[in-house]
PDB file as gemmi writes it, atoms N, CA and C in Angstrom:
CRYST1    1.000    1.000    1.000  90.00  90.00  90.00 P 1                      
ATOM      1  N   UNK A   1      40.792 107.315  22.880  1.00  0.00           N  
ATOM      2  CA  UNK A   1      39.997 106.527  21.953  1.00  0.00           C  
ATOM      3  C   UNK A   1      39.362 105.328  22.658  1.00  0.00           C  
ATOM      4  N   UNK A   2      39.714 104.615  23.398  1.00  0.00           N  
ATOM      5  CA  UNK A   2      39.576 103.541  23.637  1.00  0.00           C  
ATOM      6  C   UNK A   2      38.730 104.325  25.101  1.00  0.00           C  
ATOM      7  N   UNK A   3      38.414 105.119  25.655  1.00  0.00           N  
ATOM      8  CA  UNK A   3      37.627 105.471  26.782  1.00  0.00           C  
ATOM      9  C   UNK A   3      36.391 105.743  26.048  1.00  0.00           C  
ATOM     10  N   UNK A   4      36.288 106.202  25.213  1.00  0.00           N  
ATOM     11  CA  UNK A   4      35.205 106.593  24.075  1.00  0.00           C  
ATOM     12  C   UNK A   4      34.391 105.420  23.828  1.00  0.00           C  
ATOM     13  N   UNK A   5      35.340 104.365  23.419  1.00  0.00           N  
ATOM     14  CA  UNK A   5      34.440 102.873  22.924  1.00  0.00           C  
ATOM     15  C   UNK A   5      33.800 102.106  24.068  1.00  0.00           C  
ATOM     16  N   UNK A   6      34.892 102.457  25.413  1.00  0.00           N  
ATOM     17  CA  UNK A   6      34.132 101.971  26.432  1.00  0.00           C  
ATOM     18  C   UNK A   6      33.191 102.654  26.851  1.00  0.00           C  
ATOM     19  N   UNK A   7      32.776 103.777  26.839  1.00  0.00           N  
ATOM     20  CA  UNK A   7      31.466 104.738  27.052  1.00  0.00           C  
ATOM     21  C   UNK A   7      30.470 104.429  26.081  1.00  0.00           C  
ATOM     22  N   UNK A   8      30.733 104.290  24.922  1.00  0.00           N  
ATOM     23  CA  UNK A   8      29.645 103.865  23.856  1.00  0.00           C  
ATOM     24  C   UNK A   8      29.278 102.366  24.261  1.00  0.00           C  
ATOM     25  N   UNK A   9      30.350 101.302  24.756  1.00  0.00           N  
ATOM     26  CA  UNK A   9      29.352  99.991  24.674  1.00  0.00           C  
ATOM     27  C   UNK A   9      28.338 100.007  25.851  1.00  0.00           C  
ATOM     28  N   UNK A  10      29.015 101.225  26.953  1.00  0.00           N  
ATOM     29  CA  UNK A  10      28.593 100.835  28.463  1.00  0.00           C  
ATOM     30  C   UNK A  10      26.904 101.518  28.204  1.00  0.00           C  
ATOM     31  N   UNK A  11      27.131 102.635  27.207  1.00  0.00           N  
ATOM     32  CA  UNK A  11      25.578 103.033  27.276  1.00  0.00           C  
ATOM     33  C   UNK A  11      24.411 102.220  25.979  1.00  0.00           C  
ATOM     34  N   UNK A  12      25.025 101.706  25.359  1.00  0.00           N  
ATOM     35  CA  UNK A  12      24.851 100.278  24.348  1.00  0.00           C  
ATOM     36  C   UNK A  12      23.982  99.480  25.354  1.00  0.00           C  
ATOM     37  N   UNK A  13      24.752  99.014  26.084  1.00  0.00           N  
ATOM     38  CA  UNK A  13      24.593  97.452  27.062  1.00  0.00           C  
ATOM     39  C   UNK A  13      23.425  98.817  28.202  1.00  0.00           C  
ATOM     40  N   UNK A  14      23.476  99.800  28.446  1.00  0.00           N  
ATOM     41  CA  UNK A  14      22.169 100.299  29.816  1.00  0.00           C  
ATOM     42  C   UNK A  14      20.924 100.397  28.528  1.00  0.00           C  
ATOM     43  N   UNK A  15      20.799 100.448  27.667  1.00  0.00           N  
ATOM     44  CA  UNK A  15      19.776 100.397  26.504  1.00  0.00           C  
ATOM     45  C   UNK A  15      19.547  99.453  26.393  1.00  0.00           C  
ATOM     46  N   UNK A  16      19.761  98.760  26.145  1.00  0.00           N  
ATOM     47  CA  UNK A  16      19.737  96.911  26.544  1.00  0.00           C  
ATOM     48  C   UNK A  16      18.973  96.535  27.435  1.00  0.00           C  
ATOM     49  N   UNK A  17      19.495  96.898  28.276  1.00  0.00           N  
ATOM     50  CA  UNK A  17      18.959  96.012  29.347  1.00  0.00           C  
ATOM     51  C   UNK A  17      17.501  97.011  29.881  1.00  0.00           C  
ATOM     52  N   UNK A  18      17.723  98.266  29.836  1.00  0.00           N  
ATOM     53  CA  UNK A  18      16.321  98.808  30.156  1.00  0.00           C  
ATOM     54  C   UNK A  18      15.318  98.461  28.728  1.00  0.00           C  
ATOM     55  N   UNK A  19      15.602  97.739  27.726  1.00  0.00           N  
ATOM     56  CA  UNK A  19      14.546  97.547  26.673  1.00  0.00           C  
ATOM     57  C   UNK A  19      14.070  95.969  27.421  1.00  0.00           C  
ATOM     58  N   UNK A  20      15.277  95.612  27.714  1.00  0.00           N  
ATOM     59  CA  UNK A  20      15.060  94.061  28.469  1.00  0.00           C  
ATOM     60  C   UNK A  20      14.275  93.893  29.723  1.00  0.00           C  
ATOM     61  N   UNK A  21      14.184  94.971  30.419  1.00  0.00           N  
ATOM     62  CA  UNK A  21      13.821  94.966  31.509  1.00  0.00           C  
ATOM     63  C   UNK A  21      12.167  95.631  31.416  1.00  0.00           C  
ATOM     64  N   UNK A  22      11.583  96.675  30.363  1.00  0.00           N  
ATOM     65  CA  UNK A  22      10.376  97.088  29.741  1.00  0.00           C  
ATOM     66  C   UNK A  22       9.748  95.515  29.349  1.00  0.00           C  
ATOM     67  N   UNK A  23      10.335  95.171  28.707  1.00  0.00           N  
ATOM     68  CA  UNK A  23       9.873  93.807  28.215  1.00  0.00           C  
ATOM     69  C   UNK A  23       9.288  92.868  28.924  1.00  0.00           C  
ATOM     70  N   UNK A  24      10.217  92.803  30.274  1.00  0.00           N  
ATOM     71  CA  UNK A  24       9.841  92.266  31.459  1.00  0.00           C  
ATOM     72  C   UNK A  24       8.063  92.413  32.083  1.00  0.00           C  
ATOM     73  N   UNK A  25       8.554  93.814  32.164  1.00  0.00           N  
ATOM     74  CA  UNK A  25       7.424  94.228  32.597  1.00  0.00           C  
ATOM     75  C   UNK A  25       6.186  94.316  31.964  1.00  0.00           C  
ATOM     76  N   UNK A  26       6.097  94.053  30.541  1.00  0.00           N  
ATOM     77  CA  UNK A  26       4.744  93.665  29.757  1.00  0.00           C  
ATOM     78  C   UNK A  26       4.333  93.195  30.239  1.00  0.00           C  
ATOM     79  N   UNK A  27       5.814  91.334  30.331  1.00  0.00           N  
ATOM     80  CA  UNK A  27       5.100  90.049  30.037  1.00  0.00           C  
ATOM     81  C   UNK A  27       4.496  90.028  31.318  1.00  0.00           C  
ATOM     82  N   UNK A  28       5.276  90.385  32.476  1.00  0.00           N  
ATOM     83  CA  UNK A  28       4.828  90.364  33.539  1.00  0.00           C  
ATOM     84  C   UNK A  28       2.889  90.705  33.860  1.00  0.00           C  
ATOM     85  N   UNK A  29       2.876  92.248  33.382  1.00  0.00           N  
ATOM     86  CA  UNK A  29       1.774  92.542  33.344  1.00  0.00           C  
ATOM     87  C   UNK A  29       0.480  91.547  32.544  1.00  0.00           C  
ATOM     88  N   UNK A  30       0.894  91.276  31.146  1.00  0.00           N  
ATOM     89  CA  UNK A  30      -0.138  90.191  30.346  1.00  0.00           C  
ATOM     90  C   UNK A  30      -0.556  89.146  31.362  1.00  0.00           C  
ATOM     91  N   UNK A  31       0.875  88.082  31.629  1.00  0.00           N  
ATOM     92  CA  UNK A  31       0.406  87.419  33.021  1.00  0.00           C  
ATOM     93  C   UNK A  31      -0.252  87.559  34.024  1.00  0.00           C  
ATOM     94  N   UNK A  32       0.112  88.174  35.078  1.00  0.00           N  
ATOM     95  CA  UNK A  32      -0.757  88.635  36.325  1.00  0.00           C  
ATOM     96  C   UNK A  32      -2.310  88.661  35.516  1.00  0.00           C  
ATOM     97  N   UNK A  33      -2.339  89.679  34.313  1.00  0.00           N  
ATOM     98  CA  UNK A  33      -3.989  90.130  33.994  1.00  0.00           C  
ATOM     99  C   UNK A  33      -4.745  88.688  33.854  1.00  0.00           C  
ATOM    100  N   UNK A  34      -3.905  87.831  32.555  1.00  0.00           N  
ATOM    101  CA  UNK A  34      -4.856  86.464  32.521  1.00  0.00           C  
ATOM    102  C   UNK A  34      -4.969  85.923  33.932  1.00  0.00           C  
ATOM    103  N   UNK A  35      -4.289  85.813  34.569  1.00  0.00           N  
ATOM    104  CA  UNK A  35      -4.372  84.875  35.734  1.00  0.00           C  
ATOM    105  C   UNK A  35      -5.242  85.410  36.519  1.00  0.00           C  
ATOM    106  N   UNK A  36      -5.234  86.801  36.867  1.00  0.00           N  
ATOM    107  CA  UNK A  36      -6.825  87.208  37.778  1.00  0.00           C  
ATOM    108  C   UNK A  36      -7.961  87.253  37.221  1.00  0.00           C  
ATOM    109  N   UNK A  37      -7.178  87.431  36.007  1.00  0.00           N  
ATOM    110  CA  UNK A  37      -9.137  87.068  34.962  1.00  0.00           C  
ATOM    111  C   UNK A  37      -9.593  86.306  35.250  1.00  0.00           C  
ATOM    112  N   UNK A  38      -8.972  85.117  34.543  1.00  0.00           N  
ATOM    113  CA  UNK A  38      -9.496  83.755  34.904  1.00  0.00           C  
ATOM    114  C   UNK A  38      -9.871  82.883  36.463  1.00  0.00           C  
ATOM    115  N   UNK A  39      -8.648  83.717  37.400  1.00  0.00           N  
ATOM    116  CA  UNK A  39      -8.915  83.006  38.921  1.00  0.00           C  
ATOM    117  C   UNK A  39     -10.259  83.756  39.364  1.00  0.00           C  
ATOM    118  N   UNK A  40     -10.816  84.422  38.534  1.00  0.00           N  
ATOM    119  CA  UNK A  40     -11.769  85.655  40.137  1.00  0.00           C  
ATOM    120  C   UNK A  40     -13.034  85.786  39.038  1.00  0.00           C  
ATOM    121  N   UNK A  41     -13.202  85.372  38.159  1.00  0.00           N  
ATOM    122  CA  UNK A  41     -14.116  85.356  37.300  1.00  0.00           C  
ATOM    123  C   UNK A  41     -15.069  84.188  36.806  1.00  0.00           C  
ATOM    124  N   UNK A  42     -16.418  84.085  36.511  1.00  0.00           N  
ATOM    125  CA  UNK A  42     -17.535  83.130  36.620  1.00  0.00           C  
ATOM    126  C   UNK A  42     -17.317  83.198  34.938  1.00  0.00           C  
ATOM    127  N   UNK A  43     -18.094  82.092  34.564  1.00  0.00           N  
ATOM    128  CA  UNK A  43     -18.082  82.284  33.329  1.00  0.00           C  
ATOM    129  C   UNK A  43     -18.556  83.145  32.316  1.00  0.00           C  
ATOM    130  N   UNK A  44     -19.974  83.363  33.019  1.00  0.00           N  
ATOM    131  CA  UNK A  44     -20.464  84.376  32.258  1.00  0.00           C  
ATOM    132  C   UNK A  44     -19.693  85.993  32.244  1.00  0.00           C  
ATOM    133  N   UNK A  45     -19.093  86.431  32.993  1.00  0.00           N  
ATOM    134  CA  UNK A  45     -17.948  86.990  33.475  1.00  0.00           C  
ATOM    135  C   UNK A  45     -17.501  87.326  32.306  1.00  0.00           C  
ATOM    136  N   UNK A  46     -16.852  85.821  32.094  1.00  0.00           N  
ATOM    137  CA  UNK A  46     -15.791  86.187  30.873  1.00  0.00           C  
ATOM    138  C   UNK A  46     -16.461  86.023  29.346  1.00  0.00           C  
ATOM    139  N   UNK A  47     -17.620  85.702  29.118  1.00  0.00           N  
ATOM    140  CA  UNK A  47     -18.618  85.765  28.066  1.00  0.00           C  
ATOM    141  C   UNK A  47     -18.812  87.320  27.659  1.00  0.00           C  
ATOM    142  N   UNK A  48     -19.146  88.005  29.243  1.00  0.00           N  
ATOM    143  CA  UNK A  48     -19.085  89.727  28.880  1.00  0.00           C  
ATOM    144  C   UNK A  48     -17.942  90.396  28.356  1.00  0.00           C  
ATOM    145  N   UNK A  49     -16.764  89.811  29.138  1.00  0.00           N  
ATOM    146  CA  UNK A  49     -15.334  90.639  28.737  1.00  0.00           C  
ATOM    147  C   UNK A  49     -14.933  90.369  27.522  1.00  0.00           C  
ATOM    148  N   UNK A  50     -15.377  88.773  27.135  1.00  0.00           N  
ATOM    149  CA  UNK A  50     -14.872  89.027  25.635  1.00  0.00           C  
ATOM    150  C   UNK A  50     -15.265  90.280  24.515  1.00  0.00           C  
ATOM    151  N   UNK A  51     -16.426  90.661  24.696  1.00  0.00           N  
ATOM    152  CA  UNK A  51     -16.907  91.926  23.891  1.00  0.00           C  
ATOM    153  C   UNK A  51     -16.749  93.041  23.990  1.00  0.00           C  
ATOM    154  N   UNK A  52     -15.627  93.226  25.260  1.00  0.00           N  
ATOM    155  CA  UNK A  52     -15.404  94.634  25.649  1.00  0.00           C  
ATOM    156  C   UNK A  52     -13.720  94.901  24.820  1.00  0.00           C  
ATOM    157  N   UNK A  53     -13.886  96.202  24.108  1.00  0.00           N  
ATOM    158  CA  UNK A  53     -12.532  96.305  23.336  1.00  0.00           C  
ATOM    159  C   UNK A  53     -11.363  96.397  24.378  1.00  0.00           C  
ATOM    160  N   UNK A  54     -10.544  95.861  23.526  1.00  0.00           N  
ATOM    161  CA  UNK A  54      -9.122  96.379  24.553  1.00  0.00           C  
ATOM    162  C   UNK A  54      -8.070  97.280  25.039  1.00  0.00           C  
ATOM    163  N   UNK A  55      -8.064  97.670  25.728  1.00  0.00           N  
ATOM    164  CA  UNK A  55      -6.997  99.326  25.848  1.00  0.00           C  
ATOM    165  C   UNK A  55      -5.871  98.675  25.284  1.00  0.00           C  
ATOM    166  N   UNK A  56      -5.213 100.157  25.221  1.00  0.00           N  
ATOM    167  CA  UNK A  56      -3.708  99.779  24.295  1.00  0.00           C  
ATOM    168  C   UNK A  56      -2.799  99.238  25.181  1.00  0.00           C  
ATOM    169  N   UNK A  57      -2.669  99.253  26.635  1.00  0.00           N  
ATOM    170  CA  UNK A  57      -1.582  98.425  27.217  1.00  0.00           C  
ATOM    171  C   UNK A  57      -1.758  96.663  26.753  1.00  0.00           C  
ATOM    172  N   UNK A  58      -2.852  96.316  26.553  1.00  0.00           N  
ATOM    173  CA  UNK A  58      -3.922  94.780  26.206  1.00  0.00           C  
ATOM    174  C   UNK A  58      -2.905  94.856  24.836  1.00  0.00           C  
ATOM    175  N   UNK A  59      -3.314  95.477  23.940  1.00  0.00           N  
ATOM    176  CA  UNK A  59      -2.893  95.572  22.519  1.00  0.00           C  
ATOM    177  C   UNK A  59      -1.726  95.538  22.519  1.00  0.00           C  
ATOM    178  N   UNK A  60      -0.589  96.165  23.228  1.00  0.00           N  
ATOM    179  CA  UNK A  60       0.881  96.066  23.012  1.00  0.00           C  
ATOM    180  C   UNK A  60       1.330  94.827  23.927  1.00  0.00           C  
ATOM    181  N   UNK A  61       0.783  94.106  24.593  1.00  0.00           N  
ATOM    182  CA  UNK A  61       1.461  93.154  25.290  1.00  0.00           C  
ATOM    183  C   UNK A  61       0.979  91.854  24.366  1.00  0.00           C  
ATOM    184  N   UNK A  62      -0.068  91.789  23.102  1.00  0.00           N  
ATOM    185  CA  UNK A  62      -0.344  91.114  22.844  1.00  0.00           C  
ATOM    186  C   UNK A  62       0.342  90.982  21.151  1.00  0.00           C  
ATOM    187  N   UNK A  63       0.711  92.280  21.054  1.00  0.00           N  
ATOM    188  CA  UNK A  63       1.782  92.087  19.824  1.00  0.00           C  
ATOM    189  C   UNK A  63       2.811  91.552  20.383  1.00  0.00           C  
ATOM    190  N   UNK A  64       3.475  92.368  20.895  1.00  0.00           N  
ATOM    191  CA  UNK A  64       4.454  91.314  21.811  1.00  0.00           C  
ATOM    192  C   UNK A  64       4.358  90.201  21.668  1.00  0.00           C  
ATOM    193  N   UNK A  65       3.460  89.517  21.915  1.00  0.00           N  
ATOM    194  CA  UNK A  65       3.426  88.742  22.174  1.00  0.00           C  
ATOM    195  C   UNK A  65       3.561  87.373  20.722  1.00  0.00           C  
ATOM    196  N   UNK A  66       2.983  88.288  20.486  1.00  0.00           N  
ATOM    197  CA  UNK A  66       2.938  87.491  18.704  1.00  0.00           C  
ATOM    198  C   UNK A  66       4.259  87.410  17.845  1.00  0.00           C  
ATOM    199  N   UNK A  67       4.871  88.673  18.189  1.00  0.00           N  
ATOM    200  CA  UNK A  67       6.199  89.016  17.546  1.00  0.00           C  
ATOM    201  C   UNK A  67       7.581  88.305  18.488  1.00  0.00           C  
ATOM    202  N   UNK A  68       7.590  87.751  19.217  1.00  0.00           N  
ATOM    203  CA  UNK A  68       8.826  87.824  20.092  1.00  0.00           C  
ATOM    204  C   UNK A  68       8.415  86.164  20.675  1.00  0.00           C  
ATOM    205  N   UNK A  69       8.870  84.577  19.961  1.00  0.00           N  
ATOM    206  CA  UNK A  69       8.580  83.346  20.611  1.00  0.00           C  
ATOM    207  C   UNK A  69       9.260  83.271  21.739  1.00  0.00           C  
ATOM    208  N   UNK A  70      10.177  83.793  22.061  1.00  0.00           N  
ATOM    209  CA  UNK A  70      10.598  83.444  23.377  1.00  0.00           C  
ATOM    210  C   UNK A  70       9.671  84.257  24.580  1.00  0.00           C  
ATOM    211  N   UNK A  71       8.814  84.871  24.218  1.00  0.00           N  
ATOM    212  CA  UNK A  71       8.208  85.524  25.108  1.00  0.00           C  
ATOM    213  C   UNK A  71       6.967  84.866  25.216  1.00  0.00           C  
ATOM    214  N   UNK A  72       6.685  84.251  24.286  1.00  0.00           N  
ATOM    215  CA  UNK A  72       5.400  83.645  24.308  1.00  0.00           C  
ATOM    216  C   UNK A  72       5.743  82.401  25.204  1.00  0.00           C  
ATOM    217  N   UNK A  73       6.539  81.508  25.423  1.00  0.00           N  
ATOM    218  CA  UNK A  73       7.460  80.662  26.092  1.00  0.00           C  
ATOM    219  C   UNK A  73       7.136  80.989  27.436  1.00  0.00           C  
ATOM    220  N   UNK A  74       8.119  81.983  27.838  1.00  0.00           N  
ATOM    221  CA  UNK A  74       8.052  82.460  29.319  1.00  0.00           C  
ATOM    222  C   UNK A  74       6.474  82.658  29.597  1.00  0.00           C  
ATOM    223  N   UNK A  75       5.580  83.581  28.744  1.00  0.00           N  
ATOM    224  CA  UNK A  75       4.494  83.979  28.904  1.00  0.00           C  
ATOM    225  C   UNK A  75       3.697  82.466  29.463  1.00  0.00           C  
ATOM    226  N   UNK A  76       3.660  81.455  28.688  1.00  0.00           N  
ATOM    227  CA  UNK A  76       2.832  80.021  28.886  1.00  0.00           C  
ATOM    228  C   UNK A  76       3.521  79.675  30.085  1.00  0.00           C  
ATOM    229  N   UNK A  77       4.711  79.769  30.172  1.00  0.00           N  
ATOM    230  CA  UNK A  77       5.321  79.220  31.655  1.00  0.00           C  
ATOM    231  C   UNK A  77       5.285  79.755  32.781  1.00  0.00           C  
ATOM    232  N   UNK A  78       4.278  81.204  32.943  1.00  0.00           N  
ATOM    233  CA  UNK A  78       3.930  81.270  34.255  1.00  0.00           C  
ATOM    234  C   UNK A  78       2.736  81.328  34.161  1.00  0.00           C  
ATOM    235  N   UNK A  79       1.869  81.194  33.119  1.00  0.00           N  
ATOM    236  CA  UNK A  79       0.336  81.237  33.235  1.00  0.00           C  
ATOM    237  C   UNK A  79       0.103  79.735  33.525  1.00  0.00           C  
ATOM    238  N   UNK A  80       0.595  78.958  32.861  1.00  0.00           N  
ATOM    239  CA  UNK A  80       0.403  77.625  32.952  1.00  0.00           C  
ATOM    240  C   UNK A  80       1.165  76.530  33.640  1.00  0.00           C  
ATOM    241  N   UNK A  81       2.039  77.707  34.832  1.00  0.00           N  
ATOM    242  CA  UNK A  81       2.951  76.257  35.663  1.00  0.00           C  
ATOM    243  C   UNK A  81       2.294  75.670  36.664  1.00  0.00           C  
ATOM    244  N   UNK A  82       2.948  74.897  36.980  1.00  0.00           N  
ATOM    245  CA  UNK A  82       1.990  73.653  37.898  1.00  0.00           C  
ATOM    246  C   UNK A  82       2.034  74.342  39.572  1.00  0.00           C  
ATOM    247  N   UNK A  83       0.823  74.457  40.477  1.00  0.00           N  
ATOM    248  CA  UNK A  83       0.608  74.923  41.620  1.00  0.00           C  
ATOM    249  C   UNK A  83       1.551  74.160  42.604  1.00  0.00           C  
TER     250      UNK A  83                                                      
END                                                                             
């Protein structure tokens, strides 16, 4: 019995952490994208991109983003930390 419960939390806690670790890799991705947008781009640049729709990786990192404040947190704290 008790090998059972430890097999259920151990694959509990690897679900976990690979949802934790997907997550990662959004915010990661959202980041990097603003930051080369903005570093490598003129203005008018980004006047065009605003009108271009967004693929769904854009769309799910940006619910994310809406849904989850601690992510929005981390998210501002590497777009916006000091050089």
């Amino acid at each position: 019995m008790r090998k059972s419960i430890g097999v259920a939390v151990f694959v509990s806690a690897l679900i976990v952490a690979g949802a934790v670790a997907a997550q990662g890799m959004l915010l990661d991705y959202a980041a990097e994208t603003v930051i080369t947008k903005y570093q490598s781009a003129t203005c008018d640049q980004l006047r065009a991109l605003k009108n271009e729709p967004l693929t769904d990786k854009k769309k799910m990192a940006i619910d994310f983003l809406r849904n989850d404040s601690q992510a929005r947190v981390a998210f501002i704290d590497k777009i916006a930390a000091p050089f």
